[in-house]
TORTI-714779 format. One line per field, with one value per atom (N, C-alpha, C): residue in one letter; y, x, z; atom name. Coordinates in steps of 0.05 Angstrom, whole numbers. Layout:
rest A_...
yy Y_...
xx X_...
zz Z_...
atom CA_...
This chain:
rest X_X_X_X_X_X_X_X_X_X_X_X_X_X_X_X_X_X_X_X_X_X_X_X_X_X_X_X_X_X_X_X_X_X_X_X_X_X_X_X_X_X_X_X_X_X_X_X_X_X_X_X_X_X_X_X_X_X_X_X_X_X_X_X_X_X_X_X_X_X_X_X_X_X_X_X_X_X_X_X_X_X_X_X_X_X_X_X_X_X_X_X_X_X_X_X_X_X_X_X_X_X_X_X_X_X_X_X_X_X_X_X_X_X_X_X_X_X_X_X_X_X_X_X_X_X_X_X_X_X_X_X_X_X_X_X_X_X_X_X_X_X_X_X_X_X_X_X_X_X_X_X_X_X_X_X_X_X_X_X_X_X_X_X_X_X_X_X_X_X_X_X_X_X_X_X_X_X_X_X_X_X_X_X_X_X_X_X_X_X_X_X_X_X_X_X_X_X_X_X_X_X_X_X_X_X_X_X_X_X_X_X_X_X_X_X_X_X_X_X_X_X_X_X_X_X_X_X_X_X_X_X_X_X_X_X_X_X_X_X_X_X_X_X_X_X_X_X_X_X_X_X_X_X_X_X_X_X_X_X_X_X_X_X_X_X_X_X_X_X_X_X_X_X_X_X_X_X_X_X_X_X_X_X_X_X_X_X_X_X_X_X_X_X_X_X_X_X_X_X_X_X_X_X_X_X_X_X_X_X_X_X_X_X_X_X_X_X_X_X_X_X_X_X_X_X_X_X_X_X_X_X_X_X_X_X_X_X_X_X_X_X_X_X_X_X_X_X_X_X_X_X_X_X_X_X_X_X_X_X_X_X_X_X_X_X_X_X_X_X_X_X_X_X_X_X_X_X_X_X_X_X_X_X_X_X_X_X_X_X_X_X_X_X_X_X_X_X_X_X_X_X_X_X_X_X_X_X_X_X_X_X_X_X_X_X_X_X_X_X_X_X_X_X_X_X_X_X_X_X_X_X_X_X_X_X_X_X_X_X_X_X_X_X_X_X_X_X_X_X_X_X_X_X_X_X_X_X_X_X_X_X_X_X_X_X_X_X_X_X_X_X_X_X_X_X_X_X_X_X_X_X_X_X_X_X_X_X_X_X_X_X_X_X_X_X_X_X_X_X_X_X_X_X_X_X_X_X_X_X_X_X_X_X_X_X_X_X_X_X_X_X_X_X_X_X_X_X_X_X_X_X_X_X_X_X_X_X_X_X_X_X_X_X_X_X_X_X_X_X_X_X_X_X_X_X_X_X_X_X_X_X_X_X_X_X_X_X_X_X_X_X_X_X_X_X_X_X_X_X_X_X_X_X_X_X_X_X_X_X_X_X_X_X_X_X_X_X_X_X_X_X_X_X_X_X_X_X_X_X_X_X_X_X_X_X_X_X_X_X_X_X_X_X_X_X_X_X_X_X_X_X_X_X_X_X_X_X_X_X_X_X_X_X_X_X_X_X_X_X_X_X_X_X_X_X_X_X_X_X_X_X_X_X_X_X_X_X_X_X_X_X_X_X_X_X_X_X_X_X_X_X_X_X_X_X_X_X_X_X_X_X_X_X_X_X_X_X_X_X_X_X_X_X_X_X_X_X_X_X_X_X_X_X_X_X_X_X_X_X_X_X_X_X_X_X_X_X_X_X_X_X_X_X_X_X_X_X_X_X_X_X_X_X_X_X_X_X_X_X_X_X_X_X_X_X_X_X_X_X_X_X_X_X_X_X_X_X_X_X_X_X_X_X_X_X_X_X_X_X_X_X_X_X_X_X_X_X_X_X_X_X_X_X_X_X_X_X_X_X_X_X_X_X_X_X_X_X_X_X_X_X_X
yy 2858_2839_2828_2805_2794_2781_2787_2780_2754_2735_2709_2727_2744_2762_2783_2783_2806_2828_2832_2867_2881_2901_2930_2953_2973_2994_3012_3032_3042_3074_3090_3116_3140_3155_3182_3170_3153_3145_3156_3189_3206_3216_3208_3214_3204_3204_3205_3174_3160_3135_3121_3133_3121_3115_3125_3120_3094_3095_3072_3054_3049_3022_3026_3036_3030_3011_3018_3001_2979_2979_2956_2938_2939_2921_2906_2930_2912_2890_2898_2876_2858_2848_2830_2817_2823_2807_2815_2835_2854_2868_2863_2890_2904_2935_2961_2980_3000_3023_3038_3060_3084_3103_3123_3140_3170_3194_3224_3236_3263_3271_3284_3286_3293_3277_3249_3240_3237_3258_3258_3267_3281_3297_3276_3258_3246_3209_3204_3188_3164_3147_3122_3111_3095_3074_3040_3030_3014_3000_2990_2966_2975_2999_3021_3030_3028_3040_3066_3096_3114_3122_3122_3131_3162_3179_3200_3193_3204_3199_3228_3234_3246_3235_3228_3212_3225_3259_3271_3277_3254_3255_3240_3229_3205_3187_3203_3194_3185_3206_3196_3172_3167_3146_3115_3119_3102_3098_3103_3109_3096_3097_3087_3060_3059_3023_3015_3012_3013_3003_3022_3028_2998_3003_2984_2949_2949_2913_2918_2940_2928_2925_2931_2928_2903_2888_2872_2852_2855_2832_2826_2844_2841_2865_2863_2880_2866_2861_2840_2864_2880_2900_2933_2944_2973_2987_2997_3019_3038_3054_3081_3098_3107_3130_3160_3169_3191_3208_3231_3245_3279_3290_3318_3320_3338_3347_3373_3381_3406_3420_3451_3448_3474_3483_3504_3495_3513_3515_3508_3497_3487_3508_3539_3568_3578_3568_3569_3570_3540_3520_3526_3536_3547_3515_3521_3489_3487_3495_3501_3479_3499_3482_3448_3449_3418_3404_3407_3400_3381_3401_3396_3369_3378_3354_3321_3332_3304_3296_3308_3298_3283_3286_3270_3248_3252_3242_3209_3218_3201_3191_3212_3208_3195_3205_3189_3162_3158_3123_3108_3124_3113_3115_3128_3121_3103_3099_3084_3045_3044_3017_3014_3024_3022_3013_3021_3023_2994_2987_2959_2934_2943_2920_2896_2904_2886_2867_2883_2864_2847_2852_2834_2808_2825_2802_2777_2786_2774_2745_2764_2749_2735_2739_2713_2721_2748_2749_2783_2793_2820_2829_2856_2867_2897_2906_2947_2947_2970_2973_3003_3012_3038_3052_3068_3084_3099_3101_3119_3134_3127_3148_3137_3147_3139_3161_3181_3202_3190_3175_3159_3149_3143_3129_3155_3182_3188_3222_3244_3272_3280_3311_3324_3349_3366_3401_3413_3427_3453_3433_3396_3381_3374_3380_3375_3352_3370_3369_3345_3344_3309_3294_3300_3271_3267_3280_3271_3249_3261_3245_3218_3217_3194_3174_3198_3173_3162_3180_3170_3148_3145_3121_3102_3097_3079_3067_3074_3069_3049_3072_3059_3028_3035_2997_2978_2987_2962_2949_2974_2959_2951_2960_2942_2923_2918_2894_2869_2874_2862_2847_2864_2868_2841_2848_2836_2808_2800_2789_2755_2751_2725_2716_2745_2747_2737_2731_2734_2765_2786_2809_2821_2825_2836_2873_2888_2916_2918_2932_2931_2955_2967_2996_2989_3016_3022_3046_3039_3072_3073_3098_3105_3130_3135_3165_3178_3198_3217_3207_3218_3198_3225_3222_3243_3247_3267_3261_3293_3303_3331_3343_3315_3321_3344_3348_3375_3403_3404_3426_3431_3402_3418_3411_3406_3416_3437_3444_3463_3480_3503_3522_3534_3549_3557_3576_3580_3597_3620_3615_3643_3644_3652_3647_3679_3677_3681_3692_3728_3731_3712_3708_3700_3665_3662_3626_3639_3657_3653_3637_3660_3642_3611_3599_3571_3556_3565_3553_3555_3572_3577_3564_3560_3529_3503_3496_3476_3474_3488_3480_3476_3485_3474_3455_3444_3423_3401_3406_3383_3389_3398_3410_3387_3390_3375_3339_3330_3308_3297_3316_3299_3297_3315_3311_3296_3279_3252_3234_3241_3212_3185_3173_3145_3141_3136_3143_3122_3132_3121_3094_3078_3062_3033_3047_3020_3026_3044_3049_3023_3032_3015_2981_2975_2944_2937_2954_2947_2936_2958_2953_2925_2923_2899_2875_2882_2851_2847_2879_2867_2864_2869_2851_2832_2818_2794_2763_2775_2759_2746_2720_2699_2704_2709_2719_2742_2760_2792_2796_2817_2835_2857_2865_2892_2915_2920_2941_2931_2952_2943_2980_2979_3001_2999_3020_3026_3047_3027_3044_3046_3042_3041_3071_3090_3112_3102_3095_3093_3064_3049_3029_3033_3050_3055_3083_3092_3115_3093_3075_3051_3031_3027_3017_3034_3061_3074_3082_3089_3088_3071_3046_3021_3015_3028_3015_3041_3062_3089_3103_3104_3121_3145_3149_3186_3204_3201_3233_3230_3219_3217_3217_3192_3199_3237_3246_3276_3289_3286_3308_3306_3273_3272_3289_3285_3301_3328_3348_3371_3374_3362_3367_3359_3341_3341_3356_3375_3404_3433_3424_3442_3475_3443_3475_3475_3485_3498_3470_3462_3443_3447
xx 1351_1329_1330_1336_1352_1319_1323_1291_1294_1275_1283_1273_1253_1251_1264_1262_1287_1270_1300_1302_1311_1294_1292_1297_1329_1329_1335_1309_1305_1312_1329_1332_1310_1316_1294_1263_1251_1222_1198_1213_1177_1163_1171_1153_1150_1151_1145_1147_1174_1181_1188_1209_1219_1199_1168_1149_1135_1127_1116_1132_1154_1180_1175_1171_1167_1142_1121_1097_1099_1113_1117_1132_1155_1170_1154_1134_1115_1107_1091_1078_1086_1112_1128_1143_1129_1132_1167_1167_1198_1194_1208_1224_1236_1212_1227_1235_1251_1266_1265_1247_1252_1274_1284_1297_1280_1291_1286_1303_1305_1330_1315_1297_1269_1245_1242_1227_1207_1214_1202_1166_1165_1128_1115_1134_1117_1105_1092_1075_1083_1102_1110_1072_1083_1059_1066_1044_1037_1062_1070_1094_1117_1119_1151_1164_1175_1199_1212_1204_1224_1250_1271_1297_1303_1319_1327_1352_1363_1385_1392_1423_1429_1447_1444_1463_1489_1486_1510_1530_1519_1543_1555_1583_1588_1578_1576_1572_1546_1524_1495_1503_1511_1507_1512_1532_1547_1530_1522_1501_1473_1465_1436_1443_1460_1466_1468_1483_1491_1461_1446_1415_1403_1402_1385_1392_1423_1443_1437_1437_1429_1403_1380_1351_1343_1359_1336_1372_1390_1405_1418_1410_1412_1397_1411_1409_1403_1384_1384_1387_1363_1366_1370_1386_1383_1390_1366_1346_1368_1389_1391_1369_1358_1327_1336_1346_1351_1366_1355_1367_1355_1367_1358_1368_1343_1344_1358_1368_1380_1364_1368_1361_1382_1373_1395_1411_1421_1450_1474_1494_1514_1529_1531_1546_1532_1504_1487_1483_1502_1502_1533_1526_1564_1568_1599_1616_1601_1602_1590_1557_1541_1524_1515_1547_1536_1549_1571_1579_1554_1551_1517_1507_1498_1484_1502_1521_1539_1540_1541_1549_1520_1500_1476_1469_1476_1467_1487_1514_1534_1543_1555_1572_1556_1526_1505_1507_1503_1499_1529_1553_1571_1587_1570_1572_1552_1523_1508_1516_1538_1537_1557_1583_1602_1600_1578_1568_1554_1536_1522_1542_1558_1575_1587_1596_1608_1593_1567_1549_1536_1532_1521_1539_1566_1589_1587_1588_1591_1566_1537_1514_1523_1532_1534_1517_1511_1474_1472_1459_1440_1440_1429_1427_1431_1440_1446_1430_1408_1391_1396_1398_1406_1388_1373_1348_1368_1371_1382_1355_1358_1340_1352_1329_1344_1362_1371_1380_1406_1410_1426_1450_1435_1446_1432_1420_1414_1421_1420_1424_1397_1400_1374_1380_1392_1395_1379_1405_1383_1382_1397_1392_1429_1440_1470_1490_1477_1490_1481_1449_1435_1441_1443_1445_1473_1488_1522_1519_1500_1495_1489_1476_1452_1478_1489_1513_1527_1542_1561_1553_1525_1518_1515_1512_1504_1538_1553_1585_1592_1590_1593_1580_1555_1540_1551_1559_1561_1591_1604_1635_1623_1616_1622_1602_1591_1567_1591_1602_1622_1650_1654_1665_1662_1635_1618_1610_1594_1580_1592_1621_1628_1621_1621_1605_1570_1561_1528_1515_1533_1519_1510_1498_1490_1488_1491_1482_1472_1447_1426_1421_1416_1399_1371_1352_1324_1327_1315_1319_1291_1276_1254_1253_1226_1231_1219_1197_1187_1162_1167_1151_1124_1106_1093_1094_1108_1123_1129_1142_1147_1186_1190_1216_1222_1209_1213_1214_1186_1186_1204_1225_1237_1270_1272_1303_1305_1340_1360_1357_1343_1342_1380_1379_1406_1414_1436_1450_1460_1461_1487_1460_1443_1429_1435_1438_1439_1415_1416_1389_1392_1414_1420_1403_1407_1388_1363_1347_1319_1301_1303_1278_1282_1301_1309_1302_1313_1303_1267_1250_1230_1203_1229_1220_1217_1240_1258_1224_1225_1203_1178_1171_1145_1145_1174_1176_1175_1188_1186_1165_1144_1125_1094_1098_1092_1091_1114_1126_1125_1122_1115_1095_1072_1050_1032_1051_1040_1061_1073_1088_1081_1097_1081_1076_1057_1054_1080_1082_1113_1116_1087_1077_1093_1082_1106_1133_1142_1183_1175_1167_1167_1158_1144_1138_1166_1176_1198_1219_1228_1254_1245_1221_1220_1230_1223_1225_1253_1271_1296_1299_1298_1308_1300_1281_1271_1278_1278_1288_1312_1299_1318_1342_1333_1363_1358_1372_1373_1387_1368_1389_1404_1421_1437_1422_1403_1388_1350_1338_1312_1299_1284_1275_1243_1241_1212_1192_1162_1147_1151_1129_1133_1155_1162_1177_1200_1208_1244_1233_1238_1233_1241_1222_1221_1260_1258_1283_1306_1308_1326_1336_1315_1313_1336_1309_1323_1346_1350_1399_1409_1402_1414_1410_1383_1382_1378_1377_1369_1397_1405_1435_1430_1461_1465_1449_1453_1454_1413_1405_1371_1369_1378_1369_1382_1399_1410_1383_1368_1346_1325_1324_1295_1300_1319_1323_1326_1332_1328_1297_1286_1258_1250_1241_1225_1227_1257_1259_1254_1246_1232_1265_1280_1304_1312_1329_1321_1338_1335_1355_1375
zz 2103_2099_2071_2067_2045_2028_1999_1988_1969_1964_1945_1920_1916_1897_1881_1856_1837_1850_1857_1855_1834_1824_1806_1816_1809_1814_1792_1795_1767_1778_1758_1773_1748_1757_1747_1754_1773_1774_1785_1786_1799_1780_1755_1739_1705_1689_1658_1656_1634_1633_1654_1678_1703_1713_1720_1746_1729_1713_1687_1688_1686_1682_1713_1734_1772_1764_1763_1761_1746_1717_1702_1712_1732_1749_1767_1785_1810_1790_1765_1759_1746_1743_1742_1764_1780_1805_1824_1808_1831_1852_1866_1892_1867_1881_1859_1888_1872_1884_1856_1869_1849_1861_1839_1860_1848_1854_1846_1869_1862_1868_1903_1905_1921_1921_1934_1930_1964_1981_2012_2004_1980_1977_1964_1949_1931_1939_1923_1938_1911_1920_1901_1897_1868_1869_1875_1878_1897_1889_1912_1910_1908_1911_1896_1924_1927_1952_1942_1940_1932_1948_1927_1957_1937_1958_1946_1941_1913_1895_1869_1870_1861_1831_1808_1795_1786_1799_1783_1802_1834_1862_1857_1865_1863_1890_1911_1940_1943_1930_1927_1918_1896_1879_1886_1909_1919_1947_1956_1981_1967_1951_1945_1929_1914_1912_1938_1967_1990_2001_2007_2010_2008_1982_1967_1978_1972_1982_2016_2022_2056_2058_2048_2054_2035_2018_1996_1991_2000_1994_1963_1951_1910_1901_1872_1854_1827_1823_1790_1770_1769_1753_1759_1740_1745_1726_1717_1699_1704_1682_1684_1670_1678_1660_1675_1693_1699_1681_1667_1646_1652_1638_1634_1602_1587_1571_1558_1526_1536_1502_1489_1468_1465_1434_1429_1412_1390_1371_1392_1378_1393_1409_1391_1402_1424_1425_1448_1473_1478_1501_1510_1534_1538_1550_1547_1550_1589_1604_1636_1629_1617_1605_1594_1574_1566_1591_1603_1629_1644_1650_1661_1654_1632_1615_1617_1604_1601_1635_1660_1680_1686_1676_1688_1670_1643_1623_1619_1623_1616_1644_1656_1678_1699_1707_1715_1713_1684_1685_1682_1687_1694_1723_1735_1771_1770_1772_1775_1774_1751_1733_1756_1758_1777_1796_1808_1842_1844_1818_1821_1802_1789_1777_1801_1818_1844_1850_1861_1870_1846_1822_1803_1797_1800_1785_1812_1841_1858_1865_1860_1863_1829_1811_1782_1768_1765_1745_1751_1730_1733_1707_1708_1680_1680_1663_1670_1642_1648_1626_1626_1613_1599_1578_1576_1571_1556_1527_1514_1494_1464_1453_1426_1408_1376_1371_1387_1380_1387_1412_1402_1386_1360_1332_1306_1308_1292_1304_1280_1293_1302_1309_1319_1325_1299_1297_1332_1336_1359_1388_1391_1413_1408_1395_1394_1423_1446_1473_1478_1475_1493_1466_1442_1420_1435_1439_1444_1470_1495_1516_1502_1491_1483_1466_1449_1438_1447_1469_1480_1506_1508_1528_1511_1485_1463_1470_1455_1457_1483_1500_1526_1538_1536_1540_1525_1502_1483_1493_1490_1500_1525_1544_1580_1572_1553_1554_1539_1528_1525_1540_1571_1588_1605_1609_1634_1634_1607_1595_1612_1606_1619_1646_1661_1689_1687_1675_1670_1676_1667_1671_1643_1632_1614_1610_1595_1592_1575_1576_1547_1542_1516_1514_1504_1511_1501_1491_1466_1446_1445_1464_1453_1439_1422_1411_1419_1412_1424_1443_1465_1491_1506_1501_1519_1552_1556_1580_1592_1607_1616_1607_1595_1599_1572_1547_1536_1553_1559_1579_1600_1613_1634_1627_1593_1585_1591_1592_1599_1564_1569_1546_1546_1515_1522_1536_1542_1567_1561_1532_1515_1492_1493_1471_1449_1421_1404_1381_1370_1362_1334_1321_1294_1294_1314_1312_1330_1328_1355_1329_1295_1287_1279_1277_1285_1298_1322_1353_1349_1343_1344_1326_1306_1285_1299_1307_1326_1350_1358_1389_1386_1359_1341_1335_1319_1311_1334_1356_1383_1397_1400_1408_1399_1370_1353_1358_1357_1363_1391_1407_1446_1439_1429_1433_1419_1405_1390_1392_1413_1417_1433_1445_1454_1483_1497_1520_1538_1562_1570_1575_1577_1589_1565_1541_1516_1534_1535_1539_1557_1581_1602_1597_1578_1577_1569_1547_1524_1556_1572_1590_1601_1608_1626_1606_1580_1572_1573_1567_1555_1594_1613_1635_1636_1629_1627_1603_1586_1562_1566_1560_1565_1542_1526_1506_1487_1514_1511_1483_1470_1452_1455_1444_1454_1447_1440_1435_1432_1445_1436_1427_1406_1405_1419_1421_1437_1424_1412_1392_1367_1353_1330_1302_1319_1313_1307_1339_1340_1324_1317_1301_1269_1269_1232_1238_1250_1257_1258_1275_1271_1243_1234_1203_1187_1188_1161_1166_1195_1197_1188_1192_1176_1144_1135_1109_1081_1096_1073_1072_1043_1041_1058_1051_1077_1068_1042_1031_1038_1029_1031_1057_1079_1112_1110_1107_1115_1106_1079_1070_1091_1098_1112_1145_1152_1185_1180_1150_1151_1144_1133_1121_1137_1162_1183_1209_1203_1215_1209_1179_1159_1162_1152_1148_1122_1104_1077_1075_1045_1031_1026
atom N_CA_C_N_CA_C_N_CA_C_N_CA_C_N_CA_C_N_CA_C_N_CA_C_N_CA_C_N_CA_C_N_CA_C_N_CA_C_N_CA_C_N_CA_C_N_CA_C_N_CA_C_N_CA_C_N_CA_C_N_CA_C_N_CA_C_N_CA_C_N_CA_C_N_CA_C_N_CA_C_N_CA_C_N_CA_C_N_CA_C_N_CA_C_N_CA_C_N_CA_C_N_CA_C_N_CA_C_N_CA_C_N_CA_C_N_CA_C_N_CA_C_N_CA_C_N_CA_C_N_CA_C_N_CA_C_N_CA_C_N_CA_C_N_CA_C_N_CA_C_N_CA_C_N_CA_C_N_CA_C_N_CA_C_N_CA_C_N_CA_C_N_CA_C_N_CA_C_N_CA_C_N_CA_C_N_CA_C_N_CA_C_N_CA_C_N_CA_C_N_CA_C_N_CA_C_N_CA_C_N_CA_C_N_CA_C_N_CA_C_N_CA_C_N_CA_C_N_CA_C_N_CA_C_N_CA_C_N_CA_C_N_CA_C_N_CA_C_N_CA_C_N_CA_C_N_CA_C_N_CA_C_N_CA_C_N_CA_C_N_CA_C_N_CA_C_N_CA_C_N_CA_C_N_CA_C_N_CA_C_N_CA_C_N_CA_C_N_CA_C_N_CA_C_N_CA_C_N_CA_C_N_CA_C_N_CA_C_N_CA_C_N_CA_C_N_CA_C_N_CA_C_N_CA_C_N_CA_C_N_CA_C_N_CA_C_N_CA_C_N_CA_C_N_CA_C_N_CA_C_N_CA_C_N_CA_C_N_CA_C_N_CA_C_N_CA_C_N_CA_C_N_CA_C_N_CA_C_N_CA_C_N_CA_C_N_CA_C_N_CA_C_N_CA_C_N_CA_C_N_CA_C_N_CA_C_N_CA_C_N_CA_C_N_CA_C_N_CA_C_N_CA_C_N_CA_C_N_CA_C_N_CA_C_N_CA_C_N_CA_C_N_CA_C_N_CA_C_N_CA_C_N_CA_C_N_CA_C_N_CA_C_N_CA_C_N_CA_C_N_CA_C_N_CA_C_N_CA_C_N_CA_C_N_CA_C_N_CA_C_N_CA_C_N_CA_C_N_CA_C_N_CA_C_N_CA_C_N_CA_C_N_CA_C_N_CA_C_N_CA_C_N_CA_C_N_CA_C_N_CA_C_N_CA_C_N_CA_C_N_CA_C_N_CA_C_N_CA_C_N_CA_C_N_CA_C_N_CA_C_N_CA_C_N_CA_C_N_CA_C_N_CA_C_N_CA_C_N_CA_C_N_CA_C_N_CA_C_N_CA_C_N_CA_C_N_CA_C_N_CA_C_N_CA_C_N_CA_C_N_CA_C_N_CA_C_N_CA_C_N_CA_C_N_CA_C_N_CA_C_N_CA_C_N_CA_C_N_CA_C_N_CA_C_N_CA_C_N_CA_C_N_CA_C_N_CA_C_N_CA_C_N_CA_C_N_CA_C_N_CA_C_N_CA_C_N_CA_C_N_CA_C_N_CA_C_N_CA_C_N_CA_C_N_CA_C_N_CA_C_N_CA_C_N_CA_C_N_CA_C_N_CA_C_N_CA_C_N_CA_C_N_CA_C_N_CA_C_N_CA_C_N_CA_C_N_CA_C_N_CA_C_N_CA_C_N_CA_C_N_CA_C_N_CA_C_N_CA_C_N_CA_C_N_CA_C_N_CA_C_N_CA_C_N_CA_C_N_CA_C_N_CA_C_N_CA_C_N_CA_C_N_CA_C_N_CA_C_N_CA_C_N_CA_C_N_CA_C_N_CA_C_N_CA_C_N_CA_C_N_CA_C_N_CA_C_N_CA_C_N_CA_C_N_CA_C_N_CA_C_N_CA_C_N_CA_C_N_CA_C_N_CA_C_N_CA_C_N_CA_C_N_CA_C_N_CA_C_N_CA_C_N_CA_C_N_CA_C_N_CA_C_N_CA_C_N_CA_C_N_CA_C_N_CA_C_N_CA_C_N_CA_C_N_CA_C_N_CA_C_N_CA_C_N_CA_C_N_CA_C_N_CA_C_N_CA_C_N_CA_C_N_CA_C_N_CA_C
């Protein structure tokens, strides 16, 4: 059933930023598709189609783009937001572990783009929006595993946005920062954990503890994605909230050695 209306498919959407960027699409006048990896209990909001989706299958992955082009005819946009979090010293996180991570974090949104690049290039138009993080473009002691995710999707967009671009496809990132949301609480703690880092780590979860719970509700992330699918002349990056903003700046404009003091002193680790 082929739609004159954009279609939005946004993955991770049963809850935090993904279900927010679901609602923020209806009301920009899209056919949305959320996904979650289990979405049969949950109860989409209004206007949202949930499908179940795995981003670390390749077959899910390839099956719910599939889904989507047989029920709605197109794909304008698609939101990678599906992530898992991880924390822990690097000796921490057995290599099994970051595995993990990187296969949902990275490898995710590089089945996802794969699966919808055909159909974008073919229909002449779309957009791959990519939910990264200022972590990103900046460190974050004790999160080693997801800053690497977060970088290595930064890398990635920019070259295929480069790729594509002659096609009318665009790939954009959203760097938000600390988002009040569940996704601290349901990172991957470490696996091999270590007594020599606990009072570290124990600093470390105060310190992010701290920081969700004054961060920005998900509802900015979500205006921010719509515009960059919407904007008639997209930028390659948009930050989200006034945090990642000023966190964006000062990478670009505060020497190393001073950005280095300020990310140990806002982890309150010795100088």
């Amino acid at each position: 059933m082929a739609t004159t209306r954009p279609v939005a498919l946004v993955t991770g959407a049963s809850s935090g930023i993904g279900k927010e960027t679901a609602r923020a699409f209806v009301a920009a006048g899209f056919e949305v598709i959320g996904t979650g990896r289990k979405t049969s209990a949950l109860t989409p909001p209004a206007g949202v189609t949930y499908l179940d989706l795995d981003v670390a299958d390749d077959d899910s992955a390839t099956a719910a783009v599939a889904a989507v082009i047989d029920r709605f005819g197109r794909i304008d946009v698609l939101v990678n937001n599906a992530g898992v979090g991880s924390s822990g010293a690097v000796e921490e996180n057995s290599v099994l572990q970051a595995q993990s991570v990187l296969n949902v974090n990275v490898l995710g949104v590089v089945r996802m783009t794969k699966a919808v690049l055909p159909h974008m290039r073919t229909q002449g138009g779309g957009r791959v929006i990519n939910v990264s993080s200022v972590l990103g473009i900046a460190p974050q002691p004790f999160m080693a595993v997801y800053v690497a995710s977060k970088h290595a999707v930064e890398g990635y967009s920019e070259s295929l946005d480069h790729e594509v671009r002659e096609y009318g496809v665009r790939v954009l990132l959203v760097q938000p920062a600390y988002t009040r949301t569940s996704f601290e609480a349901n990172a991957a703690q470490p696996d091999t954990p270590m007594s020599l880092y606990a009072e570290r780590r124990r600093v470390f979860d105060e310190v992010m503890a701290d920081a969700m719970g004054s961060g920005d509700d998900p509802a900015v992330v979500a205006k921010v994605i719509v515009a960059a699918a919407t904007d008639k002349k997209p930028k390659l990056r948009y930050t989200a909230g006034p945090l990642a903003s000023r966190v964006a700046t000062a990478r670009r404009f505060v020497p190393a050695a001073a950005f280095d003091r300020q990310i140990r002193k806002n982890n309150r680790m010795p100088a």
